[in-house]
C-alpha positions, -999 to 999 in steps of 0.1 A, spaced: 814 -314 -760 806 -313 -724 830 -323 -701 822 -344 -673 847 -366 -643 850 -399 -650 844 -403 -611 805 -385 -615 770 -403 -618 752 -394 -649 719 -418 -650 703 -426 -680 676 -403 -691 694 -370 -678 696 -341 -706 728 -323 -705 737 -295 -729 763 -276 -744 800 -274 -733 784 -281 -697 814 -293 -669 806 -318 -645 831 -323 -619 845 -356 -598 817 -374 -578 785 -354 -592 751 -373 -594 728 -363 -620 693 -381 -619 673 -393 -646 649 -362 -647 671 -335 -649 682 -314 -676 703 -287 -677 714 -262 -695 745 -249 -719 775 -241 -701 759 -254 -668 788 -262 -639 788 -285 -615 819 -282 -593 820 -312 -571 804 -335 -553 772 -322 -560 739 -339 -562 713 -329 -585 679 -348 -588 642 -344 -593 624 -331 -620 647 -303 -620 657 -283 -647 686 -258 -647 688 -231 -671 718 -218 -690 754 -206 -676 747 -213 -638 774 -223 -617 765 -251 -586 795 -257 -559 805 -285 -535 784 -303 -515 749 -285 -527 719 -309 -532 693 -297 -560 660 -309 -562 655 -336 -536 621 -343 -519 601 -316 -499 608 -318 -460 572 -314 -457 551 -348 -437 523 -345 -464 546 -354 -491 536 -384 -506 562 -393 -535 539 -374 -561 561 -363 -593 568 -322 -585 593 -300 -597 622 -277 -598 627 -247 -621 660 -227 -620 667 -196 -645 700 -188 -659 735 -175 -647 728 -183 -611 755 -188 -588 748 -219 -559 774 -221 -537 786 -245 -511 760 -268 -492 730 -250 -508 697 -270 -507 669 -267 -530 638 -287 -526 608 -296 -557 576 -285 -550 543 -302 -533 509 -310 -548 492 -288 -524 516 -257 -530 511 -259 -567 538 -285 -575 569 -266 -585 595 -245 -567 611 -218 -591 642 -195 -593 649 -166 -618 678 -156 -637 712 -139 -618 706 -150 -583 734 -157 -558 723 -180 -532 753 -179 -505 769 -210 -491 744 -232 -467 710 -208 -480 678 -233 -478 656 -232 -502 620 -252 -495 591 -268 -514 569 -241 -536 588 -213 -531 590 -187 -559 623 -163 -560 624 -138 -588 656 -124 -604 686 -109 -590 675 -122 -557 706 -123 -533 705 -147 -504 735 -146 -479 748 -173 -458 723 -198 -438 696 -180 -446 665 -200 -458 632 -198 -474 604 -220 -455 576 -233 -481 558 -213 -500 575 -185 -497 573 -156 -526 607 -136 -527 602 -106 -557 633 -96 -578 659 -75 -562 658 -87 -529 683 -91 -503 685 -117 -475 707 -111 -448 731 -138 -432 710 -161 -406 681 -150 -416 641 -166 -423 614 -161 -440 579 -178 -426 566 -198 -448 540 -185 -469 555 -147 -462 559 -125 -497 586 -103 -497 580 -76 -523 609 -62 -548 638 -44 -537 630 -51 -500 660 -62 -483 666 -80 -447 686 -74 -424 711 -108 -404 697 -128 -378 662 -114 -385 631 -138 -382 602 -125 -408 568 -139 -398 551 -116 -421 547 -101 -455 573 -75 -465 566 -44 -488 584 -37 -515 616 -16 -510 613 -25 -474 641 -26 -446 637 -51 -417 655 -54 -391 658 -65 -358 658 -106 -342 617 -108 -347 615 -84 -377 603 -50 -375 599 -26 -404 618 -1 -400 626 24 -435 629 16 -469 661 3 -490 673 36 -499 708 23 -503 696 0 -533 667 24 -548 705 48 -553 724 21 -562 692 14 -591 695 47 -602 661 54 -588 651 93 -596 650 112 -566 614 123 -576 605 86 -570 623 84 -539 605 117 -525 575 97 -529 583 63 -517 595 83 -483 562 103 -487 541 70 -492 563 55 -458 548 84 -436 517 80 -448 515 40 -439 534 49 -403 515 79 -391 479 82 -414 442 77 -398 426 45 -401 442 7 -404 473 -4 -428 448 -12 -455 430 20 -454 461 43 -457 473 16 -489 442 24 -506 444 63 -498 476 59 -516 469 42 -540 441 68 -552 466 96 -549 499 86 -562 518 92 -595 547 74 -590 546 39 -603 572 31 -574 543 34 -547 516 15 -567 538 -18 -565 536 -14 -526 495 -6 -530 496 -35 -553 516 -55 -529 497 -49 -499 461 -55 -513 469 -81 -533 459 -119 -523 484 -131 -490 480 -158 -464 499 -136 -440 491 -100 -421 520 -73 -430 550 -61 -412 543 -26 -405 562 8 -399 564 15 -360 546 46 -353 
C-alpha cells in the first residue's frame, strides 16, 4: 500500500516495501530496495546496489548510491548499506563502495546527515552518528557511533574517528581521532574530550574521573603516544578508557591526533 507520485521513476526490478511514500519526480533504480515506511520526499535519486532500511526519511535533491568519485573505479558491481530511521536531508550525497575498499559503504541506524553532508566510497558510519551541514566523509573513512561532525567540516580519507568523539566547524581532520575526543581548530588539534555528551549519556562521574585521568596521562606521560596507551591500558578499570587503548593500538592507515602538551 505504498504510495508513490505518479510523476516518479520506479524501474523495474526495484524492491519497495510497506506503506513506503515516494514523492513527485523520484528515481529509483533497478537494484534498490528499501525498506517499510521508507520516504522519499522529492526529487530524489536513488540508485546502486543500495539498500535502505526501515522508517528513514530522504529529502529533496539528495542522490543515494551513485558511482564512487574515485579514478580507479571501473564500473565493478559495489554497494550501499543504510540502517533504519535515518534522516537524509537536502542535497545529501552517498556514494557505493570500491573493489579495493572492500566494496560497500555502510550507515547505521538513527543517523542525521544534515543538508549538503558527503558521504564517499567505503566509508563505515556507525549509529546515532550526526553530521551537520557540508560536512563530508572522504573514502574510507570509519566514523564510530555517537559522533558529531561539525558544519564545514572533513574527515581525510582513511581517518577513524572513535565513539563519542565529536568535531568541531570548519575543522580539517587529517588523522585518527580517539574516542570521546574534542577537535577543534581549522587543521585539527585535539584539544579535551566530549564531556558535554559523556553528561548528556549519563556517563558516571567515576568514568569521567578516569577518561580525564587517562587524557593527562596521553598529554603529559614519558615515552611516545603508543607507550603511554599501552601503560593505560595495563592500569585501567574503567571500560571507558580501554575503547581509547583499543582505539589507538588497533590496525589504522593514519598516525593520531594528539593532546597538545
Amino acid at each position: 500500500m505504498s504510495r508513490i507520485h505518479p510523476s516518479a521513476i520506479i524501474e523495474d526490478g526495484a524492491q519497495i516495501g510497506e506503506d513506503c511514500v515516494i514523492g513527485p519526480f523520484c528515481h529509483v533504480g533497478p537494484q534498490v530496495r528499501l525498506g517499510d515506511r521508507v520516504e522519499l520526499k522529492s526529487h530524489v535519486v536513488v540508485t546502486g546496489d543500495t539498500s535502505i532500511g526501515d522508517d528513514c526519511v530522504i529529502f529533496n535533491f539528495s542522490v543515494i548510491g551513485e558511482i564512487p568519485q574515485d579514478l580507479k573505479f571501473g564500473g565493478e558491481n559495489t554497494r550501499l548499506e543504510i540502517g533504519k530511521r535515518n534522516r537524509i536531508r537536502e542535497h545529501v550525497t552517498i556514494n557505493t563502495g570500491t573493489e579495493g575498499g572492500g566494496g560497500v559503504t555502510r550507515i547505521g541506524d538513527d543517523c542525521l546527515l544534515m543538508a549538503g553532508v558527503h558521504v564517499a566510497h567505503d566509508v563505515q558510519i556507525g549509529n546515532r552518528v550526526i553530521m551537520v551541514n557540508h560536512s563530508g566523509a572522504a573514502g574510507h573513512c570509519i566514523i564510530e557511533d555517537d559522533v558529531i561532525l561539525g558544519g564545514i567540516s572533513g574527515l581525510h580519507q582513511w581517518v577513524r574517528v572513535g565513539r563519542g568523539a565529536i568535531i568541531g566547524a570548519l575543522t580539517m581532520v587529517p588523522n585518527d581521532v580517539i574516542p570521546y575526543g574534542l577537535v577543534q581548530a581549522s587543521r585539527g588539534e585535539l584539544e579535551g574530550l566530549n564531556l558535554v555528551g559523556l553528561k548528556r549519556r549519563g556517563v558516571s562521574r567515576a568514568d569521567i574521573s578516569a577518561l580525564r585521568a587517562a587524557f593527562r596521562e596521553l598529554s603529559e606521560g614519558e615515552g611516545t603516544f603508543m607507550d603511554r596507551a599501552k601503560r593505560l591500558g595495563d592500569s585501567t578499570d574503567s571500560d571507558y578508557v580501554r575503547q581509547i587503548v583499543e582505539f589507538v593500538t588497533g590496525e589504522s592507515d593514519r598516525s593520531f591526533l594528539t593532546p597538545r602538551k
